[in-house]
NUPA-484553 format. One line per 10 residues: number of its first residue (from 0); their letters; for each residue x, y, z of N, C-alpha, C. Coordinates in steps of 0.02 Angstrom, whole numbers, plus 50000, padded with zeros to 5 digits. Atoms other than C-alpha are relative to their C-alpha. Layout:
NUM	a	X:Y:Z:X:Y:Z:X:Y:Z ~ ...
END
This chain:
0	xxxxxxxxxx	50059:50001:50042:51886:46142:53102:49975:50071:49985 ~ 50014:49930:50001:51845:46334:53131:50036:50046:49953 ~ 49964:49967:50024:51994:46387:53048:49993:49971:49899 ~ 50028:50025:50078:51934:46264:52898:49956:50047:49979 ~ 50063:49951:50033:51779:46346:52882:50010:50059:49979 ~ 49953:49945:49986:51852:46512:52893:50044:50000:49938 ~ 49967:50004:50058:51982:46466:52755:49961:49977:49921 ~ 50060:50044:50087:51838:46397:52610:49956:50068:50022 ~ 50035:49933:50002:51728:46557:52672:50048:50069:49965 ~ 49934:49949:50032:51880:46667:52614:50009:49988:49925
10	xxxxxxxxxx	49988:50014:50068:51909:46563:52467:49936:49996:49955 ~ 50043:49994:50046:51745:46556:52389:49964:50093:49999 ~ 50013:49910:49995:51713:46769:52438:50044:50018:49948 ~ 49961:49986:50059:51872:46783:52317:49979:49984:49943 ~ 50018:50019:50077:51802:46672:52196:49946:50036:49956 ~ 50045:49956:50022:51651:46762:52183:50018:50077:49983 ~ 49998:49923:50046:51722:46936:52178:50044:50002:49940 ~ 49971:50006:50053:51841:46882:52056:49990:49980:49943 ~ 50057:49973:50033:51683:46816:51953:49980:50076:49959 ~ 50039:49940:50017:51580:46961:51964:50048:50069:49982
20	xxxxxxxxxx	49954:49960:50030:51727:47080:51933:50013:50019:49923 ~ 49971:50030:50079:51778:46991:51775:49946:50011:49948 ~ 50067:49990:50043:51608:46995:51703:49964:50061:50004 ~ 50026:49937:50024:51590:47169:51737:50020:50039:49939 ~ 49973:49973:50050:51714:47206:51630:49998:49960:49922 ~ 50053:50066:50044:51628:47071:51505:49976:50044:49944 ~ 50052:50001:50045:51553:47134:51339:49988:49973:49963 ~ 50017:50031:50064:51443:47059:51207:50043:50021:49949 ~ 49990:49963:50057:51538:47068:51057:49953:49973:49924 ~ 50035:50016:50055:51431:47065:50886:50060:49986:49929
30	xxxxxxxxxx	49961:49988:50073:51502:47046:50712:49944:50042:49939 ~ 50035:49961:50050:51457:47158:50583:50047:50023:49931 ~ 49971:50000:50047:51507:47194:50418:50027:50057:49936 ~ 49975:49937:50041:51614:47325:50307:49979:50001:49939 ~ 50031:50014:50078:51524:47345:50145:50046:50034:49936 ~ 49973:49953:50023:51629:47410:50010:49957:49999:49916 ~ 50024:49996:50054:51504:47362:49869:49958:49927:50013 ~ 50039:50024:49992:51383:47224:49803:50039:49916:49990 ~ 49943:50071:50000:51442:47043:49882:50058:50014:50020 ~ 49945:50016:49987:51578:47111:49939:50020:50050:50088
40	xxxxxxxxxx	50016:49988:49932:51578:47116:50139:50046:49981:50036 ~ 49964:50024:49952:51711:47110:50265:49997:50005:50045 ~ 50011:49997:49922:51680:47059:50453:50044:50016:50050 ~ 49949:49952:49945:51741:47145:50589:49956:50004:50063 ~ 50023:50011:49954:51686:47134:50775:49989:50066:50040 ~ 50010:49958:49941:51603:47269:50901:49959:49989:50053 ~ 50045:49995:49967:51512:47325:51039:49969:50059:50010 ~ 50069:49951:50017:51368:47422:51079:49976:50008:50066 ~ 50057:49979:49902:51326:47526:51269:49959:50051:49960 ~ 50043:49976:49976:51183:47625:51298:50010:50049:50056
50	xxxxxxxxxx	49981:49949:49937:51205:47784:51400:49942:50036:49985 ~ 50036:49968:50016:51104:47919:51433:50038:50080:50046 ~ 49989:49937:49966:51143:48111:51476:49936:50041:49996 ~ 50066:49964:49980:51016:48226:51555:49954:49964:49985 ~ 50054:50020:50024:50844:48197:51527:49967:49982:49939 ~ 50030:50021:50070:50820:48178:51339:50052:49990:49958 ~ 49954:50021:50002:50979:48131:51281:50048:49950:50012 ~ 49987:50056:49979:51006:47975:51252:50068:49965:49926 ~ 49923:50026:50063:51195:47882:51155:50001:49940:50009 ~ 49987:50082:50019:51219:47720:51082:50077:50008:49982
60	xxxxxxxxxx	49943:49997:50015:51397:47695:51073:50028:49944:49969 ~ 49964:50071:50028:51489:47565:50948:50061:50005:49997 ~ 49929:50009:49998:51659:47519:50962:50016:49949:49961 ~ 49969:50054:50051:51737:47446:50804:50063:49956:50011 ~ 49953:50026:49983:51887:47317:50822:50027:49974:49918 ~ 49978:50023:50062:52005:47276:50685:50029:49939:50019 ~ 49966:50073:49969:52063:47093:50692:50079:50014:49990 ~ 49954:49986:49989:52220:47179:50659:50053:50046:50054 ~ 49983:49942:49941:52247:47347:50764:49957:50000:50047 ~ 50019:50007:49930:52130:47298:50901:49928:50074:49981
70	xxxxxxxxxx	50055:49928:50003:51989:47459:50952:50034:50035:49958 ~ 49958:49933:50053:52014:47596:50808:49942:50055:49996 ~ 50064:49959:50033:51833:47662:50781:49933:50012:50037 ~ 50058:49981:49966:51692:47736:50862:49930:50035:49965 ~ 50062:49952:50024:51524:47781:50788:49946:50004:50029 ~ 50048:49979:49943:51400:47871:50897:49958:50024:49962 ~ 50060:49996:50001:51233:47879:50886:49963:50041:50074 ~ 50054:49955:49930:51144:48029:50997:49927:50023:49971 ~ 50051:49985:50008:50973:48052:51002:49980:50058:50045 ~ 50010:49923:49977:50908:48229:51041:49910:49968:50004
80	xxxxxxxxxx	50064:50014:49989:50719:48158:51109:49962:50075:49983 ~ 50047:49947:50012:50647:48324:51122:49994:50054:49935 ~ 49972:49964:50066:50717:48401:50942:49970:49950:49950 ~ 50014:50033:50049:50676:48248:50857:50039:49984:49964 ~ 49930:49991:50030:50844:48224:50804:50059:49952:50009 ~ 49966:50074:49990:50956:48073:50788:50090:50026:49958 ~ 49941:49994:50028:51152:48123:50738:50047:49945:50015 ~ 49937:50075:50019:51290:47978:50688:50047:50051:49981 ~ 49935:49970:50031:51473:48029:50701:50020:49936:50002 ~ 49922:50032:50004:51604:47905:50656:50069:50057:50006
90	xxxxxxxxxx	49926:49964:49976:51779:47951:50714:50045:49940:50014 ~ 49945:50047:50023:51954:47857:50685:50011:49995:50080 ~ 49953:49988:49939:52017:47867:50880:50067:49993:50032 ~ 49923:50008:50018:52210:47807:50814:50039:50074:49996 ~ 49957:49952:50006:52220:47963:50757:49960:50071:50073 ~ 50005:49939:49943:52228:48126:50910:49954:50051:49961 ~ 50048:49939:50022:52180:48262:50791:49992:49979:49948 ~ 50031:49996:50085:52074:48253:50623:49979:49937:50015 ~ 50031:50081:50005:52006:48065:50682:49937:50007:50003 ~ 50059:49984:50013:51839:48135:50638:49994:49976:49895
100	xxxxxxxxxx	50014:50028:50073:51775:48046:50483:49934:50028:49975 ~ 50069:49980:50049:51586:48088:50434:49955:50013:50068 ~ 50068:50002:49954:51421:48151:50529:49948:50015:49973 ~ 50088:49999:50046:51249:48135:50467:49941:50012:50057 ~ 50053:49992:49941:51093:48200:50545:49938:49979:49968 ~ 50054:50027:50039:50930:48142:50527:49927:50018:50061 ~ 50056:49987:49958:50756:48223:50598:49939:49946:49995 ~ 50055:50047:50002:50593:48112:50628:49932:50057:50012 ~ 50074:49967:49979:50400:48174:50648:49967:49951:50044 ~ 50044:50039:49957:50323:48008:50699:50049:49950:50042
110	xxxxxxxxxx	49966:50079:49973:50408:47859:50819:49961:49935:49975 ~ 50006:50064:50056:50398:47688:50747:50069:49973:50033 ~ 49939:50045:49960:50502:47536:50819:50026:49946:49909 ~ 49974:50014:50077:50521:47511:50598:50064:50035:49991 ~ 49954:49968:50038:50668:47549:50518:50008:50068:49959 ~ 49990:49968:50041:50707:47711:50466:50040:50052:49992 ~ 49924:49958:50033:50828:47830:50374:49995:50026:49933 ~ 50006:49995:50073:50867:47879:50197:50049:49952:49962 ~ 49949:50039:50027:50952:47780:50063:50050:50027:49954 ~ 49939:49952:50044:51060:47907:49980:50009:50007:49940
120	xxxxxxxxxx	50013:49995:50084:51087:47963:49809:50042:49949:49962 ~ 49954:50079:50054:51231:47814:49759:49946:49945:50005 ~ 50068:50078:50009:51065:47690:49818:49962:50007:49948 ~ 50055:49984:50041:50949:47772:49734:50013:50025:49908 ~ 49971:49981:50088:51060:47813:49552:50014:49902:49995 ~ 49976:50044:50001:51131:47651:49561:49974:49907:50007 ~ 50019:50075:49960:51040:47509:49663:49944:49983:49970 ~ 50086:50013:50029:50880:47449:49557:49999:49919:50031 ~ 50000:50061:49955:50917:47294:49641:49987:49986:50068 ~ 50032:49994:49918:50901:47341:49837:50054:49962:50026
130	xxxxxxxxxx	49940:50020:49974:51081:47262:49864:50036:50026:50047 ~ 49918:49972:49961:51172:47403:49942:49959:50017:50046 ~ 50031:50000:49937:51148:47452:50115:49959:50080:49987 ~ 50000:49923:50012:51066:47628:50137:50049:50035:50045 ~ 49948:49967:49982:51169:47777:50179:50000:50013:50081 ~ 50022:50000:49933:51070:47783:50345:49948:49972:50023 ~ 50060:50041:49998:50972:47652:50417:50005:49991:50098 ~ 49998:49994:49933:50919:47676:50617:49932:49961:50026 ~ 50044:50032:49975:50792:47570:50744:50006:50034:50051 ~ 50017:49985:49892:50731:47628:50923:50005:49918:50023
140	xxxxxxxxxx	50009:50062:49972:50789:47478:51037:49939:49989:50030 ~ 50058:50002:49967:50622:47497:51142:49931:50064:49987 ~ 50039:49963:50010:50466:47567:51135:49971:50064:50049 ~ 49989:49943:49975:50512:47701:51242:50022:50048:49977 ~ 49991:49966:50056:50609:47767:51095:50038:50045:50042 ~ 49943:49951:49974:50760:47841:51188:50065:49987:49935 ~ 49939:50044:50034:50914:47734:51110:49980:49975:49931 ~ 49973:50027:50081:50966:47686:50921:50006:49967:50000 ~ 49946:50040:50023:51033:47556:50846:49997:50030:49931 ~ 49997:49992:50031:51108:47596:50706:50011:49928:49938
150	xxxxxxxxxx	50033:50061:50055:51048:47456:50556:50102:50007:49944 ~ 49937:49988:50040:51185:47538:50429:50013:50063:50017 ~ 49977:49936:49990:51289:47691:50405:50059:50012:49958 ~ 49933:50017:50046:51402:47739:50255:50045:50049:50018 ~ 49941:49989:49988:51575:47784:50289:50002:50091:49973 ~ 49995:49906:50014:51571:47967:50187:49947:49998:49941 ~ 50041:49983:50028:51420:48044:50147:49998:49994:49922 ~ 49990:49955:50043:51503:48147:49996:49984:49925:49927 ~ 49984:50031:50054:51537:47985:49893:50057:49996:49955 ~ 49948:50002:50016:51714:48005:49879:50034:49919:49994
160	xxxxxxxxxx	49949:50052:49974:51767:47849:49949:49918:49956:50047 ~ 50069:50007:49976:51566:47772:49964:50010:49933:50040 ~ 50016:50061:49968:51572:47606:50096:49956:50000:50067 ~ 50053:49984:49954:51451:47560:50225:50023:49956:50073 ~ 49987:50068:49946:51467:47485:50404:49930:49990:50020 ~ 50058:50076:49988:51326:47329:50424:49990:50003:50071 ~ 50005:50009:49921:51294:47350:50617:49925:49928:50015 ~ 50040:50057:49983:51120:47273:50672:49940:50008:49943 ~ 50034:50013:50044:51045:47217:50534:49903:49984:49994 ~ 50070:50022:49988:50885:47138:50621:49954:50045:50025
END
């Protein structure tokens, strides 16, 4: 009977760390959407940590997934708290060198748990409708106002090659 007990105490200690293991390595994934114009949106799945370095320096990290090539894309969001200063890089991570795609910076004066950013000069020549995403659209998750989310974010500034990625919309 001892050696019962003993054998189901063993087996449910496994079960559990093999649980809690599994679900560490667990993330939400969202869907969000590639904009390449108006109505015309293709979904694609990521996720979204929260880190923080030093004391005022805080990164939202998204990790894009292609339903074809798996992880390809990373666009970071660091907030510089004491500068006032919110910078978005996207970067390819397929490619070793040159997988740097676009970086936009964007200063604030007041905090606000509102939406805000600019909408770029293809929104603002173009959009009399309010269809397209803006070129940079950011939220503070809390009203501590460390961490981003980034709302939208278009692919290249310049307007060479203008598309937007749809993150958290709400």
């Amino acid at each position: 009977m001892k050696k019962l007990v003993t054998l189901t105490q063993k087996g449910l200690l496994t079960l559990i760390l093999v649980l809690t293991s599994t679900n560490a390595f667990l993330q939400i994934q969202y869907t969000g959407y590639f904009c390449t114009g108006v109505n015309q949106l293709s979904p694609f799945k990521y996720t979204r940590e929260y880190k923080q370095e030093g004391s005022d320096t805080f990164i939202t990290l998204y990790k894009i997934y292609s339903a074809t090539n798996g992880y390809y894309l990373n666009i970071t969001a660091t907030h510089y708290k004491s500068e006032k200063k919110i910078v978005v890089n996207i970067d390819d991570i397929t490619i070793k060198i040159g997988g740097h795609i676009s970086t936009q910076e964007i200063t604030y004066n007041e905090l606000s748990l509102t939406l805000f950013g600019r909408p770029g000069r293809f929104k603002e020549m173009y959009d009399a409708q309010n269809v397209l995403p803006h070129e940079l659209a950011l939220k503070f998750v809390s009203n501590k106002f460390e961490n981003v989310k980034i709302a939208n974010v278009s692919r290249d500034v310049h307007g060479a090659n203008l598309t937007w990625y749809v993150l958290d919309e709400k």
